[in-house]
Every structure is written in C-alpha cells, then in structure tokens.
VMD Tcl script that draws the C-alpha trace (Angstrom):
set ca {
  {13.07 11.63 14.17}
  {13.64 12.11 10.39}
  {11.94 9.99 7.72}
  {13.89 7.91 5.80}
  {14.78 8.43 2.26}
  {15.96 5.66 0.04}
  {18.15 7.23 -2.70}
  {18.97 4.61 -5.21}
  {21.65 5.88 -8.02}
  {24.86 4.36 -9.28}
  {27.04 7.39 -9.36}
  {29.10 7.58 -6.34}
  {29.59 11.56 -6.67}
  {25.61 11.85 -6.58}
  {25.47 9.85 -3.41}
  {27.85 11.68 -1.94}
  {26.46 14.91 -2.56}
  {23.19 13.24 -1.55}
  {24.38 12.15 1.73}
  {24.90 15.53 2.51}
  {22.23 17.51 1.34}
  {19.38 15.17 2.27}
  {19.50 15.33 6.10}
  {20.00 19.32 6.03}
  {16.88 19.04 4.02}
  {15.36 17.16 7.27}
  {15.63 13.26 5.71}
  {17.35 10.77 7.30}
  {19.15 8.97 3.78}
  {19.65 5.59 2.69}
  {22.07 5.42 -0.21}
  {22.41 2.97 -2.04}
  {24.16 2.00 -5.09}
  {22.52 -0.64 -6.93}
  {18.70 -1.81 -7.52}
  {19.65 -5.62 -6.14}
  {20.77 -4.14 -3.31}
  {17.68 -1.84 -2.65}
  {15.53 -4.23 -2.97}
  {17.32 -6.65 -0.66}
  {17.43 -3.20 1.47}
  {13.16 -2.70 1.67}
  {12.83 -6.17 2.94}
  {13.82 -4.82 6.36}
  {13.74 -0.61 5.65}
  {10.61 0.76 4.65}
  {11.36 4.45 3.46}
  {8.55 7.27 3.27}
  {9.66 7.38 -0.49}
  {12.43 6.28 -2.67}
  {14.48 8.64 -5.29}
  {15.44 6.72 -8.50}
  {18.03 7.01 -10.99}
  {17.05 5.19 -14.36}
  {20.52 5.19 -16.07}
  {21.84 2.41 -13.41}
  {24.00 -1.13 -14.32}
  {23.12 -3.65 -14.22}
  {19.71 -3.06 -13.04}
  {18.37 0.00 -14.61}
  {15.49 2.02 -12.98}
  {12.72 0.38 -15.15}
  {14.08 -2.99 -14.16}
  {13.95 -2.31 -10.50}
  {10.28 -0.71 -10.67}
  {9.14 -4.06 -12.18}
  {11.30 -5.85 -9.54}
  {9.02 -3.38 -6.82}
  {5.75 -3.85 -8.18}
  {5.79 -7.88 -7.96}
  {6.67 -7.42 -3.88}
  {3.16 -6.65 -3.41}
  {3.85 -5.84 0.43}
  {6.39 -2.59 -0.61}
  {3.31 -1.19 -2.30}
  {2.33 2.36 -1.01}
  {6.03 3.28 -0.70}
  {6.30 6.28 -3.44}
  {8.95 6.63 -6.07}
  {10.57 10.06 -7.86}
  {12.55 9.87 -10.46}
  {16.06 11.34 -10.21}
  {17.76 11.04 -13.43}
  {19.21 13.34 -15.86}
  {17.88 10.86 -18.82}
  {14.41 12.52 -20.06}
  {11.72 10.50 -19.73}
  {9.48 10.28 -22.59}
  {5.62 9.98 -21.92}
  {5.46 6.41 -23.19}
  {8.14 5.77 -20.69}
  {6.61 7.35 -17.86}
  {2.96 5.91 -18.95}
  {4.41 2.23 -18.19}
  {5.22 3.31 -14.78}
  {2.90 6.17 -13.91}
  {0.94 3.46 -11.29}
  {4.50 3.48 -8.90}
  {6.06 6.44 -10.14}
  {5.15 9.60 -8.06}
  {6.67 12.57 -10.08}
  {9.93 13.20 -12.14}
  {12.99 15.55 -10.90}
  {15.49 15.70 -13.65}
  {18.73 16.46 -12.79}
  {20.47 18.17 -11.58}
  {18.30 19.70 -9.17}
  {18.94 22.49 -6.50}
  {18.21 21.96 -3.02}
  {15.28 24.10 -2.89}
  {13.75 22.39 -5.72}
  {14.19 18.64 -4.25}
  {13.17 20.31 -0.61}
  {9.79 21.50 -2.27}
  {9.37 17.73 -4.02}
  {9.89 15.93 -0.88}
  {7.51 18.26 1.20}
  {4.32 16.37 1.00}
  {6.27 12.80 1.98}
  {8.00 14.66 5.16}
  {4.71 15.44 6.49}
  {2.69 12.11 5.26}
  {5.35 10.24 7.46}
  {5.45 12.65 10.54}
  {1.57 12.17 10.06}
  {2.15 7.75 10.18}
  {5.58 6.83 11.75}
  {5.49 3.89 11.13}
  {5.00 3.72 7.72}
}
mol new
graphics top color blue
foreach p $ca { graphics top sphere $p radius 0.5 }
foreach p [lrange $ca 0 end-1] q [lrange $ca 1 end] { graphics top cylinder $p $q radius 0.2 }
display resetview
C-alpha cells in the first residue's frame, strides 16, 4: 500500500501534473485545492506528510499552518513547502515548528522523489500513522 500524500495548491495545472507524478513516485495523492477544504479533509485522512503551496485564495499557506497548529490532534503530520514564492527566513522562522523543509518550484521528479524519501519509509515503518 502507498502512503498518502496530501498536496494542497490552488493551481489546477499543478494538481494535475501532481496527480500524475506522485503515485509513479510510489505516493498514493490527495489533491486538493483549497486550505478549508484540507483541513475539513485531515479530520478523517491522516497523510504521512502534506505539500503546501503558500500563494493560495482565499486561504493562503500561512493561514492554513495557523489553522493546523490549533488542531492539536493533526500534530506530527509534516509539512513541505511547494511554492514558487521565496520564502524569506523571517517567514520560514514563524513556521519552522510545522514546517519540515522548503521545495521551491518547480521541481523535477527526482528532486521531490529524494524530499519525500524519509516520509515513504517513516510510514511503511508505522501504517497507521
């Protein structure tokens, strides 16, 4: 079975392209194409992490990590950020407790393969988290 991925961005070409790329990269994805809606979404789907686009309406990706952080039983799932914004350090600072690592688009499959390594095998390792 292949661990979930949540993929959270509001660009419907980038999903698309997601949908196809993550599960040849051995994820099982969970697109989605709004923060309301993810969050809604983790009440009942716990991914092994979640990718993040910041640029989003009308929930940006700051917005939703403060959103995460008050449902204290979603803690422990890890975040990357996908986004082709740069994130400054005093950006990143504010978040670095639920934010995992930054991929900055637009990223080749090796590259995102090679991110996501060390979450395939931590949920092979605890199914059922």
């Amino acid at each position: 079975m292949k661990p979930k991925i949540m993929l959270i961005d509001d660009d419907i070409p980038t999903l698309e392209v997601m949908k196809y790329v993550l599960p040849r990269l051995g994820w099982d994805p969970i697109v989605v194409d709004n923060g309301q809606d993810a969050l809604d979404l983790l009440e009942h789907e716990r991914p092994a992490v979640i990718l993040l686009d910041i640029m989003m309406s009308p929930m940006n990706g700051w917005e939703f990590l403060d959103r995460l952080r008050d449902k204290r039983h979603l803690e422990g799932i890890p975040v990357i950020l996908f986004t082709a914004k740069h994130i400054w350090p005093e950006e990143y600072h504010r978040y670095a407790d639920r934010v995992e690592r930054v991929l900055e688009k637009p990223v080749l499959p090796a590259e995102l393969k090679k991110a996501l390594e060390k979450y395939s095998c931590a949920a092979e390792a605890n199914p059922t988290a």
